[in-house]
N, C-alpha and C positions, 0 to 999 in steps of 0.2 A: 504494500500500500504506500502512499505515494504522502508524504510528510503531514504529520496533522497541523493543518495554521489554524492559529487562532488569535480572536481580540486579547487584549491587553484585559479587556471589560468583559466577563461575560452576562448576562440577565439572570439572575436568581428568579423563580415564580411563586416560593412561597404565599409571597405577597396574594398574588390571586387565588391563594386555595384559601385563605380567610386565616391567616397565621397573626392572632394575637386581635384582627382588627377585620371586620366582614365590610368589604369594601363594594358599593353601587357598581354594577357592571360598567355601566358609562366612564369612572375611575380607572377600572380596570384596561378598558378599550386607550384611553388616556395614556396609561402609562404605556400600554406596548406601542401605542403610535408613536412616542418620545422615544422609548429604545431603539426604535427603525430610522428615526429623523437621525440622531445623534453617534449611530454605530456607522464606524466605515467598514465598507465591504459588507458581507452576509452578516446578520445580525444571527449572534448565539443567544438562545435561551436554554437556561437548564431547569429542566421539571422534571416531575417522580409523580407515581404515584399513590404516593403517600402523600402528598402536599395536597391536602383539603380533601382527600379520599377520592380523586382523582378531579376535582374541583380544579384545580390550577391547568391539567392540562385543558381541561373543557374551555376554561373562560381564554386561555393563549390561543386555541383553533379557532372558536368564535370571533373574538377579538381580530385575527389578522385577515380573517373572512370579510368579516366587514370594514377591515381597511384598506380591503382588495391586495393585497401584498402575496405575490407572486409565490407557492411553495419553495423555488429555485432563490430563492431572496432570502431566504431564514434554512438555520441550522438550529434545529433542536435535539436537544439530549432529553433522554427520558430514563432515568433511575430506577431499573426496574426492579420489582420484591413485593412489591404492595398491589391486593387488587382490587378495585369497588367492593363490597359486598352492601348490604340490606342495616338499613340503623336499626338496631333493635331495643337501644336504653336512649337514657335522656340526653347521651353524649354519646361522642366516637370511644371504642373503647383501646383505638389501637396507640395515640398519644392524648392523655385525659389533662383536660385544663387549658390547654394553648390555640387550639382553632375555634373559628368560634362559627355560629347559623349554619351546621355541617347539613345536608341529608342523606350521607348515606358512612357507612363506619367501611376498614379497611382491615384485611387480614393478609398475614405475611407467608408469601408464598414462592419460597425459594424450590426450585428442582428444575430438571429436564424442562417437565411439559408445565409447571407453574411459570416456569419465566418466561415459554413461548404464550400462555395466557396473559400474563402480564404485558406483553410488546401488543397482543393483538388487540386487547382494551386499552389501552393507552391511545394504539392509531385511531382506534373510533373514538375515542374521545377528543379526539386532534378533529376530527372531521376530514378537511380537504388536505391535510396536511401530514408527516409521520415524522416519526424518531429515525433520525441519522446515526447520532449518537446514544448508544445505549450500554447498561452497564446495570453491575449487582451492586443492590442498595442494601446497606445497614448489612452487609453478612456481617459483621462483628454482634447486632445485637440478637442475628438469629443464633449464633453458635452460644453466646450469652443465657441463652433460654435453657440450653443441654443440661439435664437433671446429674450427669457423670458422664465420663470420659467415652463408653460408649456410645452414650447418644453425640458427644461432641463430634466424634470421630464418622459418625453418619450424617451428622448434619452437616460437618465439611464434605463430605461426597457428593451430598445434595447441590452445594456450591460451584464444586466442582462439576456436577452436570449440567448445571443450569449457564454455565459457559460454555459448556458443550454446544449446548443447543445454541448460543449467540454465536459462536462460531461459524455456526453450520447454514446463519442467517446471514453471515458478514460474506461467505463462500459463495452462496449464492445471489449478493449483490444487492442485498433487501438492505444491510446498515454497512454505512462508511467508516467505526469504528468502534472499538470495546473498549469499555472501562470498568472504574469502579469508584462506590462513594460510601467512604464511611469516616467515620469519627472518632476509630480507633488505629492508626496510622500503622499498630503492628501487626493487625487482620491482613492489613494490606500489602504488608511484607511477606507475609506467607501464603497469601493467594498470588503474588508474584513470581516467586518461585516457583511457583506451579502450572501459571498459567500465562499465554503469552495477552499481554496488554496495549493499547496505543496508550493511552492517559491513566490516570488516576487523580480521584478528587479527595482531597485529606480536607475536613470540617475541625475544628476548635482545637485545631492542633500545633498548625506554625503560624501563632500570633508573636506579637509586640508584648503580652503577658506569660504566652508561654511557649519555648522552643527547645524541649529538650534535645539533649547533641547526639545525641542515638538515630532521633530523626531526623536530623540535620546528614547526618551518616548514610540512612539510608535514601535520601533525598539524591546525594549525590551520585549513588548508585542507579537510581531511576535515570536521570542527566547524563552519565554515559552509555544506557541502553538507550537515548531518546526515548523514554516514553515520558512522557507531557503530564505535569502537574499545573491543575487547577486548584489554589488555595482558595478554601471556601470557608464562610465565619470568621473572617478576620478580626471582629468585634468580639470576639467569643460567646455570641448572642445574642450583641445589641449591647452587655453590660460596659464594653468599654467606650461606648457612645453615648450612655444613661440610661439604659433599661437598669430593671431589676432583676433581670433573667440573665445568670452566667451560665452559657452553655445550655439554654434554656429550659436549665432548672431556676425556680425562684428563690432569691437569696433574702437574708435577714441580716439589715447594718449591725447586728449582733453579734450573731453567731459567725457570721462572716466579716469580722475586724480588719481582717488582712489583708483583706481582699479589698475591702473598701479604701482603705489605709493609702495602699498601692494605686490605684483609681485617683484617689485624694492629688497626691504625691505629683502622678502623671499629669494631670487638669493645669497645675499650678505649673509644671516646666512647659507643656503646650502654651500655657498664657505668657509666660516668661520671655517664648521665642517667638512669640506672635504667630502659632501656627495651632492650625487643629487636629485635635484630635483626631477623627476618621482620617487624615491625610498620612497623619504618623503612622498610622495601625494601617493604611492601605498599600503605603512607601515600604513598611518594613518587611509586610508578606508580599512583596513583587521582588522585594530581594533576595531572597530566601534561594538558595539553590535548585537550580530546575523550574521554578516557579515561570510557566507561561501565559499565564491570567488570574487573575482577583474575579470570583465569583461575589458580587452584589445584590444585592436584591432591594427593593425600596415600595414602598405604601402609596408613595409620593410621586405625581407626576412632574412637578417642579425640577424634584432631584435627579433626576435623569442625567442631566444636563451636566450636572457636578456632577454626580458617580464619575462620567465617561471621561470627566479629568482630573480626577485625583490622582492619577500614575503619573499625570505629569508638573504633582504637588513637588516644590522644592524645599528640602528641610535641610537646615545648619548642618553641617557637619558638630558645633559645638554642642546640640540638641542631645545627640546619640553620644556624644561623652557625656555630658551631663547625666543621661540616662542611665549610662554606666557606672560615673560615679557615685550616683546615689543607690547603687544595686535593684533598678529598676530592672535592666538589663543584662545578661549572662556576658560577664565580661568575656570567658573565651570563643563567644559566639559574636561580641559586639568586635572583636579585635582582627575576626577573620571576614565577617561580609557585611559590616556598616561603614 
């Protein structure tokens, strides 16, 4: 296969599946017209469906439908693992408390013939449009479920076929590339090893709060096979923007001191150098080794406009010592690529 390009930017679609805020369709149609105005070349969107129980992909095919936007014109990834199913409680039971006016709940369906169900509901739910990009979503929290080492060991197989089967899609011409997305970066080291990949998407893992050097290690390992990482949650959830969701769990200025402390700390050197926040946190995951796009996402049709130029946010050099010196930063990670 012939080099994966991509933006700098890519389109996160949370947003349309109702993650945290059920946004008016009209919103919705809004914000993707903005992604298309403002993105050079094919506009990427990256959806699952898991984002709003497959909500987000619906409102992204309706959406470019009625913006008349050419399929040949957009590149979409679709996350696959998760599939519509029937709401049956007062809430979705597959992540409770974060989306919100859902109507239908999701269940996760890793294997062979679950991920070729998963690509096929996903293109109808696209309507005129499909997934290019496609890839296993969250196997880290399906293998997480395993009651012991044999079920673990069956539910990696499961994994393992469920690439099978993308494979067998990619062969015959139906998707332009395979990946993976999860938010345990060492899933992804070991479904690597095992399986041949274009990309990989790593979630709340190589931020500006946290970069362990292990995955720093294996970063670099990805960069000399060329496969393509997309750093995604660069905010680790929004908390290092102002939510109160790190990693979108909900945190307490309490019990979480440290966490805020560090937050505090950051605010005050971002004001210092007259720069913001999301440009620091979006600057430091595009440096990050291999790193070939900042996956964003936004509520906001306004923001569009700024997401697509924060890569080309300029921060002090003194910013990132400073960071260093106050132990915001991993001095042996600040000394080799900041």
């Amino acid at each position: 296969m012939e080099k994966l390009i991509l933006p700098e930017v890519i389109f996160g679609t949370s947003g349309l599946g109702n993650l945290y805020i059920a946004l008016p369709d009209e919103m919705k149609r809004s914000i993707v017209s903005e992604c298309i105005k403002y993105s050079p070349g094919p506009v990427v969107f990256d959806s699952a469906g898991k984002y709003g129980a497959g909500l987000a992909l619906e409102a992204l095919g309706r959406s470019l439908k009625q913006l008349q936007i050419a399929p040949s014109d957009v590149l979409i990834s679709n996350k696959l693992g998760w599939l519509r199913t029937e709401l049956k409680t007062t809430e979705p039971t597959f992540e409770p408390g974060v989306w919100r006016n859902l109507e239908h709940d999701a269940v996760q369906k890793i294997s062979y013939q679950g991920i070729l169900e998963c690509y096929k509901q996903g293109n109808e739910l696209l309507g005129d449009y499909r997934a290019d990009l496609v890839s296993v979503h969250d196997p880290d929290e399906y293998l997480l479920a395993s009651g012991n080492e044999q079920e673990w060991q069956q539910r990696y197989q499961d994994i393992l076929d469920a690439y099978r089967a993308l494979h067998e899609l990619k062969q015959a011409g139906k998707v332009k590339a395979i990946g993976v997305g999860a938010k345990d970066w060492r899933i992804i080291a070991k479904i690597v090893q095992d399986v041949k990949l274009d990309w990989v998407m790593i979630a709340n893992s190589m931020t500006i709060h946290s970069h362990p050097l292990a995955l720093v290690d294996f970063m670099l390992k990805l960069e000399q096979q060329d496969i393509a990482i997309i750093n995604s949650s660069v905010f680790n959830g929004g908390f290092l923007t102002g939510s109160a969701y790190y990693n979108y769990q909900l945190t307490d200025p309490v019990k979480d001191k440290a966490l805020y402390g560090w937050r505090e700390q950051f605010y005050q050197l971002c004001l210092d150098y007259n720069i913001k926040p999301v440009e620091a946190c979006v600057i430091f995951g595009l440096k990050a080794p291999g790193v070939r796009s900042i996956a964003l996402n936004t509520t906001q049709a306004e923001r569009v406009a700024q997401n697509v130029a924060l890569p080309q946010s300029i921060i002090p050099e003194g910013f990132w010592k400073e960071m260093e010196h106050v132990g915001l930063i991993d001095p042996t990670y600040a000394s080799s690529y900041l």
